[in-house]
MARVODREN-790710 format. One record per atom (N, C-alpha, C): residue number from 1; residue in one letter; atom name; x, y, z. Coordinates in Angstrom, 1 decimal. Layout:
FIPA; NUM; A; CA; X; Y; Z .
...
REM end
This chain:
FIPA; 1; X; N; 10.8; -23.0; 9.1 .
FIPA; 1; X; CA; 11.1; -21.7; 8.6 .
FIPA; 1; X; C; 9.8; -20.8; 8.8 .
FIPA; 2; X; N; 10.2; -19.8; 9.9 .
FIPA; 2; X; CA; 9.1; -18.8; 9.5 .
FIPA; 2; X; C; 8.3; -18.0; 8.8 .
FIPA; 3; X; N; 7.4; -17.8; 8.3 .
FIPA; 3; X; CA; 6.8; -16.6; 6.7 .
FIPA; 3; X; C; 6.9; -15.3; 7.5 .
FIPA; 4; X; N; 7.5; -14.4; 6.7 .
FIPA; 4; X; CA; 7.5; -12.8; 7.2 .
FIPA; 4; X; C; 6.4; -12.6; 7.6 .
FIPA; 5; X; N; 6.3; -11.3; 8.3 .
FIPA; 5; X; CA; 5.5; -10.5; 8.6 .
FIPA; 5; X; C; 4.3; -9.9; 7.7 .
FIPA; 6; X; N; 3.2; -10.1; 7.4 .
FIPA; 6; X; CA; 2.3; -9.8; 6.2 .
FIPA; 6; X; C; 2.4; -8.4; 5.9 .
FIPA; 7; X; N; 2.8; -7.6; 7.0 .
FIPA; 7; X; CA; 2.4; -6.0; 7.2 .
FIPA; 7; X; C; 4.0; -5.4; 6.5 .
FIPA; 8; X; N; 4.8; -6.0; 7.1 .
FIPA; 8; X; CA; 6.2; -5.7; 6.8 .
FIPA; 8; X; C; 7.4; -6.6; 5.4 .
FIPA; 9; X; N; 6.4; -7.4; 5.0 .
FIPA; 9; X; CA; 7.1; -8.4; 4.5 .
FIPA; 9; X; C; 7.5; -7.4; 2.4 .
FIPA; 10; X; N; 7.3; -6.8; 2.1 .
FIPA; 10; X; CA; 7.3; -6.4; 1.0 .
FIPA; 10; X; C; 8.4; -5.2; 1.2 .
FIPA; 11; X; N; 8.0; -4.5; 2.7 .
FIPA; 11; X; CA; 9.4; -3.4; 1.9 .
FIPA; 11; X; C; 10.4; -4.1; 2.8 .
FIPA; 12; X; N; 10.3; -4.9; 3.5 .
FIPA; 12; X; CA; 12.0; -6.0; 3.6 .
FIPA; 12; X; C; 12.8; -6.9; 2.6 .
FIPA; 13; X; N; 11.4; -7.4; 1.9 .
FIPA; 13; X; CA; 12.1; -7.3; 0.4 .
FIPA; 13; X; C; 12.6; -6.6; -0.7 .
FIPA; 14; X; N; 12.4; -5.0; -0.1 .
FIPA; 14; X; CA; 12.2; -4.1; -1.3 .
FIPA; 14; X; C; 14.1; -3.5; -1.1 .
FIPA; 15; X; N; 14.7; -3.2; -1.9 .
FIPA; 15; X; CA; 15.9; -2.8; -1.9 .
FIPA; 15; X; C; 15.8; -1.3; -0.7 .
FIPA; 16; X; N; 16.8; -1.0; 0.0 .
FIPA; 16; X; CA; 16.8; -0.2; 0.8 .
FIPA; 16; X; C; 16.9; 1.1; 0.0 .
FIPA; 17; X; N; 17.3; 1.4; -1.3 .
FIPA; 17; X; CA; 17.7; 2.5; -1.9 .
FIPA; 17; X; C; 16.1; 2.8; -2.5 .
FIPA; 18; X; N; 15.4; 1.8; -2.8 .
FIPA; 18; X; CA; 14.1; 2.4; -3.0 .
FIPA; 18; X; C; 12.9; 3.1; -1.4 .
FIPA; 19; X; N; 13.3; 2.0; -0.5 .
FIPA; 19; X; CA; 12.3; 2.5; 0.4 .
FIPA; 19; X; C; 13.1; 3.8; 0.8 .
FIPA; 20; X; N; 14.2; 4.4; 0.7 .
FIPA; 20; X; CA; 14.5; 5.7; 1.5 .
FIPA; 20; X; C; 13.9; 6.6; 0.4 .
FIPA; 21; X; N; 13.9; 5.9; -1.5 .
FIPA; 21; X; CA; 13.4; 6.9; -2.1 .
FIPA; 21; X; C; 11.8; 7.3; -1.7 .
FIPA; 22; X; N; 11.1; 6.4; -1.4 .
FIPA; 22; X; CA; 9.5; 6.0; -0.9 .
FIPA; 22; X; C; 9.3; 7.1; 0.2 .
FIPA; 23; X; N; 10.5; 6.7; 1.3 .
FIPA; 23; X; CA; 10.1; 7.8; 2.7 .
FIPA; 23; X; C; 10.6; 9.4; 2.4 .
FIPA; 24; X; N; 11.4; 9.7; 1.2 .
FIPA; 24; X; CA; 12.0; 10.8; 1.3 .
FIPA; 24; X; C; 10.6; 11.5; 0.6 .
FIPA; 25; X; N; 9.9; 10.9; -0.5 .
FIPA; 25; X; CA; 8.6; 11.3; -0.9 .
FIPA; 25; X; C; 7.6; 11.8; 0.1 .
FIPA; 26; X; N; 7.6; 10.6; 0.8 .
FIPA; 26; X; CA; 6.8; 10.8; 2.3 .
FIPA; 26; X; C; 6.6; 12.1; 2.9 .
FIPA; 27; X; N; 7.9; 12.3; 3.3 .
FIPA; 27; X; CA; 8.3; 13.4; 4.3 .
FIPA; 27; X; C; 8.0; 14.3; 3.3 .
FIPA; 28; X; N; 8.7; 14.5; 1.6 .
FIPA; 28; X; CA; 8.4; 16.1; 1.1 .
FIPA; 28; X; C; 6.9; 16.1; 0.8 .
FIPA; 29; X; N; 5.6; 14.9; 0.7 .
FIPA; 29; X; CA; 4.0; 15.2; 0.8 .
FIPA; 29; X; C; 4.0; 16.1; 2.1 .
FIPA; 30; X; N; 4.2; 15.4; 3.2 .
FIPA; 30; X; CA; 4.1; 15.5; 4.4 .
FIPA; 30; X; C; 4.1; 17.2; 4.3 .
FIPA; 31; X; N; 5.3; 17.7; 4.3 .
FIPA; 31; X; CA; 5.9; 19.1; 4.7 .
FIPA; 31; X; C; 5.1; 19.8; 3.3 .
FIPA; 32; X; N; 4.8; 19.3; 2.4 .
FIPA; 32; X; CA; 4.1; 20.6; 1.3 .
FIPA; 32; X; C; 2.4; 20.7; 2.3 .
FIPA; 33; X; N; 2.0; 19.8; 2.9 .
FIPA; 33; X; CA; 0.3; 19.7; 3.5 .
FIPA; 33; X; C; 0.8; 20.1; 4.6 .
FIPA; 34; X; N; 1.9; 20.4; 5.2 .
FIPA; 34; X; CA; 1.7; 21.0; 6.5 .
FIPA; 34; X; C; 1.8; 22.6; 6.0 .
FIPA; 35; X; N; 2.5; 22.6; 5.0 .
FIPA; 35; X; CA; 2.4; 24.5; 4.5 .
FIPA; 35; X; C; 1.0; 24.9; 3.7 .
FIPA; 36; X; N; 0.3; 23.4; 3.7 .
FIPA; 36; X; CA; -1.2; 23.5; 2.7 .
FIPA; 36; X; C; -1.7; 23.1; 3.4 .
FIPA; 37; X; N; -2.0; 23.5; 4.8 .
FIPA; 37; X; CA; -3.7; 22.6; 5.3 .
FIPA; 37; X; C; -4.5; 22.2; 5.1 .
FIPA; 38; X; N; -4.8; 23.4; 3.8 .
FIPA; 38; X; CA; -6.5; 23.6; 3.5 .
FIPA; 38; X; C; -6.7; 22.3; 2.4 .
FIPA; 39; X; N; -5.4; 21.9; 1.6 .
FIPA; 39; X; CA; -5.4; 20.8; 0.8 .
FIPA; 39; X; C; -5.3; 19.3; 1.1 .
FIPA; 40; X; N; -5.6; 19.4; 2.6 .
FIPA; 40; X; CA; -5.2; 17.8; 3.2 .
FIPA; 40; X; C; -6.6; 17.2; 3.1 .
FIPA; 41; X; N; -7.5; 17.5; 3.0 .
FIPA; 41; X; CA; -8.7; 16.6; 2.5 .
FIPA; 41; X; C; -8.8; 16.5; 1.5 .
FIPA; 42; X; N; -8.5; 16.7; 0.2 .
FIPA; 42; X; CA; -8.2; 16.4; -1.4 .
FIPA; 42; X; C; -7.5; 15.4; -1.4 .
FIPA; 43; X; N; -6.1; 15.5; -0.2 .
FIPA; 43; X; CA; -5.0; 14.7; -0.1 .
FIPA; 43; X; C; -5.5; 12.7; -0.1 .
FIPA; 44; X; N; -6.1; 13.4; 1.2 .
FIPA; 44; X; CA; -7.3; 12.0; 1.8 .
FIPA; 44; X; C; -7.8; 11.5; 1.1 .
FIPA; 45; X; N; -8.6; 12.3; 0.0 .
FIPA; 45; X; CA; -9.2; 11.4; -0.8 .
FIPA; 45; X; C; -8.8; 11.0; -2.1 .
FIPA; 46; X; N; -7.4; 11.6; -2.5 .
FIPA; 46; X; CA; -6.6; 10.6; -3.1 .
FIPA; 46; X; C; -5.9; 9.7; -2.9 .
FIPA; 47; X; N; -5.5; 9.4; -1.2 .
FIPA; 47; X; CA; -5.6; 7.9; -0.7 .
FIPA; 47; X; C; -6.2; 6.9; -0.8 .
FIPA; 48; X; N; -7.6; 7.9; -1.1 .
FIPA; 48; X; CA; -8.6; 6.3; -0.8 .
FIPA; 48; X; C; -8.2; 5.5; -1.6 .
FIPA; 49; X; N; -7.8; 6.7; -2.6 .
FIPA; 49; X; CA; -8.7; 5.6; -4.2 .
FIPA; 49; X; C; -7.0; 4.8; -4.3 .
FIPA; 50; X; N; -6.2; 5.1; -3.9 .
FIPA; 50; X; CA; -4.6; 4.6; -4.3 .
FIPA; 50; X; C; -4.3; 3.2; -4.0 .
FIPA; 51; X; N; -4.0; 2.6; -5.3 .
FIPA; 51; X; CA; -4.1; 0.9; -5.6 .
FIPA; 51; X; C; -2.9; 0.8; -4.4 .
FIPA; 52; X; N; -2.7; 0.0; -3.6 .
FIPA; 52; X; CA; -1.7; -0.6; -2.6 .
FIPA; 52; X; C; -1.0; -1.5; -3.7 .
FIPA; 53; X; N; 0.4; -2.3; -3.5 .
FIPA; 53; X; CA; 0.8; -2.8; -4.2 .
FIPA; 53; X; C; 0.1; -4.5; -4.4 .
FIPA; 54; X; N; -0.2; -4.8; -3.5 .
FIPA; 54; X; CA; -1.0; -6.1; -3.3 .
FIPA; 54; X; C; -2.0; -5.5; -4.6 .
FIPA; 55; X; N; -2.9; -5.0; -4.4 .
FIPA; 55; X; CA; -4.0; -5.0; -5.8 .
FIPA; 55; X; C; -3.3; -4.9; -7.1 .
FIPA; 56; X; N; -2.2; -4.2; -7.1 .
FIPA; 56; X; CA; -1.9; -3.8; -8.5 .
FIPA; 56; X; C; -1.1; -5.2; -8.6 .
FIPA; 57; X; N; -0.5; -6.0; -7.8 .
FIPA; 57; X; CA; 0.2; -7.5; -8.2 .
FIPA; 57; X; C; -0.9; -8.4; -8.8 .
FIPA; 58; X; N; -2.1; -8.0; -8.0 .
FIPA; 58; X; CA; -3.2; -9.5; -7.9 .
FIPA; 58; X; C; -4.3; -8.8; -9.5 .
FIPA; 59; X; N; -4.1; -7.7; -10.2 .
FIPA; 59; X; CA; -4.7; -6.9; -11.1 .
FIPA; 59; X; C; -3.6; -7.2; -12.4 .
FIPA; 60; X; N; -2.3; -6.8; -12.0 .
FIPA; 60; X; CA; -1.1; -7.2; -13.2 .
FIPA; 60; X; C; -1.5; -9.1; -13.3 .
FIPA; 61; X; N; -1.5; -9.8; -12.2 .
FIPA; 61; X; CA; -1.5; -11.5; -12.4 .
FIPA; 61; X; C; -2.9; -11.7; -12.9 .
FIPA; 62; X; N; -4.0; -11.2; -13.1 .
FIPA; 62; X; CA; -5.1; -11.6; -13.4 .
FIPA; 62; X; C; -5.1; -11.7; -15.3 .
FIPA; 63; X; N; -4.6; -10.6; -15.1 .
FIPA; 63; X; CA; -4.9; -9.4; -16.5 .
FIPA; 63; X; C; -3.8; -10.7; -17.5 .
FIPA; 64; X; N; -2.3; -11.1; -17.3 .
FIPA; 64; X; CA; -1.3; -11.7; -17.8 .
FIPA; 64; X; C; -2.2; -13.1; -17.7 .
FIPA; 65; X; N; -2.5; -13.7; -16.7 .
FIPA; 65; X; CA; -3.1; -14.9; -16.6 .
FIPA; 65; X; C; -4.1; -15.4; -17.9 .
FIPA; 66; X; N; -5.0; -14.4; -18.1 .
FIPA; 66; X; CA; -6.2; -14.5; -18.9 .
FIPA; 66; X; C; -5.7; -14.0; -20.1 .
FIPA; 67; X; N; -5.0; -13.0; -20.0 .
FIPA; 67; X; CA; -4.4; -13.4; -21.8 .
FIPA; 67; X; C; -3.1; -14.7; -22.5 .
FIPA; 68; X; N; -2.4; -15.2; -21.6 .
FIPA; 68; X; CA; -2.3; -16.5; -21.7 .
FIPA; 68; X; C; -3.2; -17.7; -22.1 .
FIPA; 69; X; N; -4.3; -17.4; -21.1 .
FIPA; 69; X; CA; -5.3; -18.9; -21.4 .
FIPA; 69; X; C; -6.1; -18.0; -22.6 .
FIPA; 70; X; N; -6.4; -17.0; -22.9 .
FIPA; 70; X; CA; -6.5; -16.3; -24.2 .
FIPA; 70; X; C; -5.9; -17.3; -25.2 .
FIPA; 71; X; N; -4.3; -16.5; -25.4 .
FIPA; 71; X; CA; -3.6; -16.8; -26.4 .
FIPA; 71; X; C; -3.4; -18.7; -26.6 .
FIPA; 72; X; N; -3.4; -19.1; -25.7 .
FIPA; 72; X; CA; -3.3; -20.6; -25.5 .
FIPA; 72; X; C; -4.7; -21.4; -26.7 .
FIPA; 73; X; N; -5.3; -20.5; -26.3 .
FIPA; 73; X; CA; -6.5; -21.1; -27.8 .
FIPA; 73; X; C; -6.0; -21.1; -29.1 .
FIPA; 74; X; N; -5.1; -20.4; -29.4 .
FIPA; 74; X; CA; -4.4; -20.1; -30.8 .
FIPA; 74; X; C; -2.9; -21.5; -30.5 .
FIPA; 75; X; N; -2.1; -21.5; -29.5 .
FIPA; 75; X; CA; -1.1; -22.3; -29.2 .
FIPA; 75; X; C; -0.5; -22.5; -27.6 .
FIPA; 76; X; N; -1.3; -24.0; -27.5 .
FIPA; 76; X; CA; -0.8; -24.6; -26.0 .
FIPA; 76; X; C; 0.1; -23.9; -25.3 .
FIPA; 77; X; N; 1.4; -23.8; -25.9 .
FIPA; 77; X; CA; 2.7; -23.0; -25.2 .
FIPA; 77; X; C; 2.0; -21.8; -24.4 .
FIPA; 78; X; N; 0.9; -21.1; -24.7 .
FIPA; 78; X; CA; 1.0; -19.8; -24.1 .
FIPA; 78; X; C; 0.8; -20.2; -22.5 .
FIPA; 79; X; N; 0.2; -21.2; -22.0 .
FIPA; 79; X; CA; -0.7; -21.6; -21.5 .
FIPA; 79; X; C; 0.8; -22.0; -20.4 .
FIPA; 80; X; N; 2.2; -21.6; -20.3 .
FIPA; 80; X; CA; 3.3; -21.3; -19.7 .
FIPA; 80; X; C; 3.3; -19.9; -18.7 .
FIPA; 81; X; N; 2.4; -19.0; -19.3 .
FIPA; 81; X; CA; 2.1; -17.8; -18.9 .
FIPA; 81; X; C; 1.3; -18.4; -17.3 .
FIPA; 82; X; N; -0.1; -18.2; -17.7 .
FIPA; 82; X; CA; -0.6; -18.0; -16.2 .
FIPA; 82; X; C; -0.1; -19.4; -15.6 .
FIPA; 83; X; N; 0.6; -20.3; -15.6 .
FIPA; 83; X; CA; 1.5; -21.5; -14.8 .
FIPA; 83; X; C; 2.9; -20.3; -14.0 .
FIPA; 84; X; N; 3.4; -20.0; -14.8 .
FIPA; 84; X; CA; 4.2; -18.9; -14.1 .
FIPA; 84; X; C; 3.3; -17.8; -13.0 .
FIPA; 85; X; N; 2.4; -17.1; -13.7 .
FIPA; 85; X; CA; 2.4; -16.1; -12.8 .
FIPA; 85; X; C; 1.6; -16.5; -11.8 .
FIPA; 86; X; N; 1.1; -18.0; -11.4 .
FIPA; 86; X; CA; 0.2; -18.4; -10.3 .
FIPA; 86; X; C; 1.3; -18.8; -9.7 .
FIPA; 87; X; N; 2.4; -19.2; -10.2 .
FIPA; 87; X; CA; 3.9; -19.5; -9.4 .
FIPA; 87; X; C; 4.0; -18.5; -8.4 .
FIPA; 88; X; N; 4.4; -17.2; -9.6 .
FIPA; 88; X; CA; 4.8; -16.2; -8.7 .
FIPA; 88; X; C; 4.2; -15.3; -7.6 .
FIPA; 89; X; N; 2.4; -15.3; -7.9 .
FIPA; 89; X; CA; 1.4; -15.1; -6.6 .
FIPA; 89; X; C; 2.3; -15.9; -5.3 .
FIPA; 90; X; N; 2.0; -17.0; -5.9 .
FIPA; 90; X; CA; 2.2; -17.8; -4.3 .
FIPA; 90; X; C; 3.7; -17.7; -4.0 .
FIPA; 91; X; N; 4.4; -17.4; -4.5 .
FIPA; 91; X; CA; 5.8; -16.9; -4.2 .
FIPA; 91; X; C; 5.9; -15.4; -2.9 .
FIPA; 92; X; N; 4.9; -14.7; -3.6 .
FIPA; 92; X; CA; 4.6; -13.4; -3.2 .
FIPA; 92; X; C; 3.9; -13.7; -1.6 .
FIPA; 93; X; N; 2.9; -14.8; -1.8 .
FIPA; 93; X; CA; 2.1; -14.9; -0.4 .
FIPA; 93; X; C; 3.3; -15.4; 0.4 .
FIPA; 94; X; N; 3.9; -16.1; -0.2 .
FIPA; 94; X; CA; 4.7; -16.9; 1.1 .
FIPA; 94; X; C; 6.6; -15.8; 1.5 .
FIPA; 95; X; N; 6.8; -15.1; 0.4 .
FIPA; 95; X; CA; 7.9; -14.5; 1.0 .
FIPA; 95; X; C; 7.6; -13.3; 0.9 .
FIPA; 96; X; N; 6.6; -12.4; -0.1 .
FIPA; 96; X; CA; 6.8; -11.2; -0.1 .
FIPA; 96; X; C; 7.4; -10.2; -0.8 .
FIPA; 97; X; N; 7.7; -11.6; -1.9 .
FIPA; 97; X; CA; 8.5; -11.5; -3.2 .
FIPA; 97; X; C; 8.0; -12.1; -4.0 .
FIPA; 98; X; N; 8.1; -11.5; -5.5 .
FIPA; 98; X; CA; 8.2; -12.0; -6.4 .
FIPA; 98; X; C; 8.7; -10.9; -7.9 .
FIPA; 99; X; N; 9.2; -11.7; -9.0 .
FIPA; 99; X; CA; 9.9; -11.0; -9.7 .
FIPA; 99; X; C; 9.2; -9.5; -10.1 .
FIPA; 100; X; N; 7.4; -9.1; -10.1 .
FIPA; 100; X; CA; 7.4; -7.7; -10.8 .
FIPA; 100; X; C; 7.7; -6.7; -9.3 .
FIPA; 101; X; N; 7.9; -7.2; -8.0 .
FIPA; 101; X; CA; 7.7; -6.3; -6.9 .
FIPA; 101; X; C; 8.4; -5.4; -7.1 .
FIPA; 102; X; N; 10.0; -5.6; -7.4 .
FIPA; 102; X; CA; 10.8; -4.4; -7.8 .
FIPA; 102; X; C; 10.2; -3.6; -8.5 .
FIPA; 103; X; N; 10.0; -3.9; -9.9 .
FIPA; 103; X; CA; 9.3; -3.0; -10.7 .
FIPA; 103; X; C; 8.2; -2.2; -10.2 .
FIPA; 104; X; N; 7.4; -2.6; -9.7 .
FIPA; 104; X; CA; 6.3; -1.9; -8.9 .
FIPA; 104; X; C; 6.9; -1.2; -8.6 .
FIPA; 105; X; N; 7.5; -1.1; -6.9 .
FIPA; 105; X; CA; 8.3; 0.0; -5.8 .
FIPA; 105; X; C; 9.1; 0.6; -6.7 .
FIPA; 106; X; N; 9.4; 0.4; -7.8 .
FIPA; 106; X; CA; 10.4; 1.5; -8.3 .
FIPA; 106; X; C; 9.3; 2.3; -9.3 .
FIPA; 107; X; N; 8.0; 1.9; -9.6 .
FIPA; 107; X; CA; 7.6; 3.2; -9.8 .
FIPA; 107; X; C; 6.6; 3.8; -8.6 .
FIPA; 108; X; N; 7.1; 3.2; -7.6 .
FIPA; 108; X; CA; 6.4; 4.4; -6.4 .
FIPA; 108; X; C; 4.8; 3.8; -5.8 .
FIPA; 109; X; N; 5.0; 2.2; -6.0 .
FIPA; 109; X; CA; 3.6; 1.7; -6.3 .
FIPA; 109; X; C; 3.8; 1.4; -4.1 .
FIPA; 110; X; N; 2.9; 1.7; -3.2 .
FIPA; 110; X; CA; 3.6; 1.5; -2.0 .
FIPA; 110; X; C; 2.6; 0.1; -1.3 .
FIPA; 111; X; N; 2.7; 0.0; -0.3 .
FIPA; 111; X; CA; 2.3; -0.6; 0.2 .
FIPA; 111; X; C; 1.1; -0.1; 1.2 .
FIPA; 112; X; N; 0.1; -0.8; 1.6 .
FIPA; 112; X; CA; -0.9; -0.4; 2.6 .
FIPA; 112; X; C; -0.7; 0.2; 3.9 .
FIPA; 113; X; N; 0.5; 0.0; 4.5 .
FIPA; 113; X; CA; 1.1; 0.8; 5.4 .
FIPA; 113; X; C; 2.1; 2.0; 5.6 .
FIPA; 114; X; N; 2.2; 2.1; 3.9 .
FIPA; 114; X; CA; 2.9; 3.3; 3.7 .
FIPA; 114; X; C; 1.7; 4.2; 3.4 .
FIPA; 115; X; N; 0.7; 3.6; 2.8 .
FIPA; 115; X; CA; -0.3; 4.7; 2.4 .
FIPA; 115; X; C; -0.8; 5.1; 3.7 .
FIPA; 116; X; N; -1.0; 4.3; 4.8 .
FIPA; 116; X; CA; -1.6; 4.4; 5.7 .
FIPA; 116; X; C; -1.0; 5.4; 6.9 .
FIPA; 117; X; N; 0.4; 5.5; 6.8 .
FIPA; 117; X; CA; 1.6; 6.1; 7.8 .
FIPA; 117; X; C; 1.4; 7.6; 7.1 .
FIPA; 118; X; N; 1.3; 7.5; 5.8 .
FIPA; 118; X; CA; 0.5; 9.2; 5.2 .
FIPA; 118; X; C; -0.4; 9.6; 5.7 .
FIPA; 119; X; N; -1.7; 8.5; 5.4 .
FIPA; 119; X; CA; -2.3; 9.3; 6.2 .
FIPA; 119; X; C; -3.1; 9.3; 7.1 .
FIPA; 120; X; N; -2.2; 8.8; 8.3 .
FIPA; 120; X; CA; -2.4; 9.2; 9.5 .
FIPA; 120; X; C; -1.5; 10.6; 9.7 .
FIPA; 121; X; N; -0.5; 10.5; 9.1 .
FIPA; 121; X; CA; -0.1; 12.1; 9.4 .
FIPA; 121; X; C; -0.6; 13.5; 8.8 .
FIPA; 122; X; N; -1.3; 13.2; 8.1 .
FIPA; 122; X; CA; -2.0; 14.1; 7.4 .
FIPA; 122; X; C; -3.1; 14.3; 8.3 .
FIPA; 123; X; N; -4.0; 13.2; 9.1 .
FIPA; 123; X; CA; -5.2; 13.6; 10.1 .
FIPA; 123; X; C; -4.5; 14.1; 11.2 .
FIPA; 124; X; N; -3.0; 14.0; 11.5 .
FIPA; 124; X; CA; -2.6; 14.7; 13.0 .
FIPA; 124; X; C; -2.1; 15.8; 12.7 .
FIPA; 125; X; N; -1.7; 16.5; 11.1 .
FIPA; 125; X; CA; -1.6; 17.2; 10.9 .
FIPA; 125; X; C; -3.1; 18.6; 10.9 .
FIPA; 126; X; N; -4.0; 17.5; 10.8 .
FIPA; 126; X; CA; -5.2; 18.7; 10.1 .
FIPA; 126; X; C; -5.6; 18.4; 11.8 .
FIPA; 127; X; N; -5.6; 17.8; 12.8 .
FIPA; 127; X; CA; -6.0; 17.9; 14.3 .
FIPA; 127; X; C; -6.8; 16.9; 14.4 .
FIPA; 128; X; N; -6.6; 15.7; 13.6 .
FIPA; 128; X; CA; -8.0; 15.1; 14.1 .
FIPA; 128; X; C; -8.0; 14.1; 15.7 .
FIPA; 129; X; N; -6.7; 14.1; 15.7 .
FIPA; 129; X; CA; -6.2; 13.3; 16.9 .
FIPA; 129; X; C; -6.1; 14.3; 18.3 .
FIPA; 130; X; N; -6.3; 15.5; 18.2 .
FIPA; 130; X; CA; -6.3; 16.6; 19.3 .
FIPA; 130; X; C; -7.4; 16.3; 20.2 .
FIPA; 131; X; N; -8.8; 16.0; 19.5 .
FIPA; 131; X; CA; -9.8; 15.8; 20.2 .
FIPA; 131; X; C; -9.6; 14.3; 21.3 .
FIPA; 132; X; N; -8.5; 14.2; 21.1 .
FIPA; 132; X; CA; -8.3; 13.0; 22.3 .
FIPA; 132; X; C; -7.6; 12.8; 23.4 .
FIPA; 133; X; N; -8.1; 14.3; 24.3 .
FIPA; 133; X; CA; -7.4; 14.4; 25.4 .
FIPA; 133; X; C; -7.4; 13.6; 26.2 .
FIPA; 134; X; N; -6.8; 14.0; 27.4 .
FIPA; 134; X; CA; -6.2; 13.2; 28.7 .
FIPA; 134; X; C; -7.3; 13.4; 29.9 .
FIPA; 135; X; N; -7.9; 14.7; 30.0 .
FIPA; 135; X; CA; -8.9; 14.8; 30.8 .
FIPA; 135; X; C; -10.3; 13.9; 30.3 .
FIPA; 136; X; N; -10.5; 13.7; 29.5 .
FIPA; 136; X; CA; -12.0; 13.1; 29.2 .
FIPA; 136; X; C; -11.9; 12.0; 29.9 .
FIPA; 137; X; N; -13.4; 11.2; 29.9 .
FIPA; 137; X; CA; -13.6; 9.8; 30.7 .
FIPA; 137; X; C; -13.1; 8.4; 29.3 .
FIPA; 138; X; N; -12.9; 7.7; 29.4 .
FIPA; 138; X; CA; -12.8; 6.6; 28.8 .
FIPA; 138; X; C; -13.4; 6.4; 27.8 .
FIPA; 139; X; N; -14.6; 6.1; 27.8 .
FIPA; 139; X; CA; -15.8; 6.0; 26.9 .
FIPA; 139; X; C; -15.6; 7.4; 25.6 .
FIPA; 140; X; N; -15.6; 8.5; 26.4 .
FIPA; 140; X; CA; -15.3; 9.7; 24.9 .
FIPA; 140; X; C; -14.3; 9.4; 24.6 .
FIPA; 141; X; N; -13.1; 9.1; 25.7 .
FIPA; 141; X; CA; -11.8; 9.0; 24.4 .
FIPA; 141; X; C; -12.0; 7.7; 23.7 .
FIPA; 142; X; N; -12.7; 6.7; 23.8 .
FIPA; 142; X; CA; -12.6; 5.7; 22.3 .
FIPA; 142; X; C; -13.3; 6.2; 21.2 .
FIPA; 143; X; N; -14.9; 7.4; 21.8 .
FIPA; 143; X; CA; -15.6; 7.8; 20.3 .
FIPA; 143; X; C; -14.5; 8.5; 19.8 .
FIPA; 144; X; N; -13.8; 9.6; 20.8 .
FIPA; 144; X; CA; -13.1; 10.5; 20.0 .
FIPA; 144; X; C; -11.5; 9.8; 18.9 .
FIPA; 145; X; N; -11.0; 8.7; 19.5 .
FIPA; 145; X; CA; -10.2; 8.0; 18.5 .
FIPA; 145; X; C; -10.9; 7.2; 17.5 .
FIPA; 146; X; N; -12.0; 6.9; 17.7 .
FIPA; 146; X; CA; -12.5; 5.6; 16.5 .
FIPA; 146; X; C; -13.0; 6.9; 15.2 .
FIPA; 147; X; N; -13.4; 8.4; 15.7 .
FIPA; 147; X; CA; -13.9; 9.2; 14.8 .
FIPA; 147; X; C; -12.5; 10.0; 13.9 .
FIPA; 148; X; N; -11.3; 9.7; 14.4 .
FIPA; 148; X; CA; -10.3; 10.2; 14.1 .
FIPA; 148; X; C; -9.5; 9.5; 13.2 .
FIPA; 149; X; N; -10.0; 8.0; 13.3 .
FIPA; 149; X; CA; -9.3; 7.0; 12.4 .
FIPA; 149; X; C; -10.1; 6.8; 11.6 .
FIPA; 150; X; N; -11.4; 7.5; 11.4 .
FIPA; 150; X; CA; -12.5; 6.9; 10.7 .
FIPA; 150; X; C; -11.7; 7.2; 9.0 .
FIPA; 151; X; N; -12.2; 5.9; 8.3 .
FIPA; 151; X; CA; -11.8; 5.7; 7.0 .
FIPA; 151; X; C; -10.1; 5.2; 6.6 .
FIPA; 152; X; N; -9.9; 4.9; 7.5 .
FIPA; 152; X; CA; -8.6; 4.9; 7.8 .
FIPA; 152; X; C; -8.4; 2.7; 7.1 .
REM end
């Protein structure tokens, strides 16, 4: 059996009625910064800082894990907690699933290539990809793409 796709493997698990709510988001950021130009570098740099869902799973499993082995000092049983949620990590590494993912994507938590598919359209929206014509020699057009993806 093959393991999904690491890049694609989360919104193939994700119900289709959430990812269309994800892309329809998408598209109405998209179209408010194309009527806002001047606001697409604010935009950018509220990407940076935007937890991908991977951090906020491996941040929710840490935080549950250590108050288990916490509470476990008061009564063994708790110590069922981080046994579960190391379960459900490696559930997540190997399919891309695990039980909080829904919860996540349903509050709009996305993935690294949905943040990423933002904003790259946000840099082609503000021109940063223009500077990479057809006429230049080889060598400018890689500075001029590697400077266009920069931070990316």
């Amino acid at each position: 059996m093959a393991l999904p796709n690491t890049e694609t493997r989360v919104v193939e698990n994700t119900s289709e009625e959430i990812n269309m709510c994800l892309r329809r988001e998408l598209e109405a950021r998209i179209l408010y910064f194309a009527n806002n130009p001047d606001l697409i570098d604010g935009r950018l740099k509220e990407l940076d800082a935007e937890w991908d869902i991977e951090r906020v799973l491996e941040a929710n499993a840490a935080g549950l894990s250590l108050f288990g082995i916490l509470m476990a000092s008061r009564n063994r049983k708790w110590l069922i907690l981080p046994f579960a949620v190391a379960g459900f990590l490696m559930q997540h590494a190997l399919q891309g699933w695990c039980p909080p993912v829904p919860i996540f994507r349903k509050l709009g938590i996305r993935t690294t290539s949905e943040i990423n598919s933002e904003r790259y359209a946000l840099k082609a929206l503000r021109g940063d990809f223009d500077a990479i014509g057809s006429g230049q020699p080889p060598e400018q057009k890689v500075q001029a793409a590697l400077i266009a993806v920069q931070n990316v």
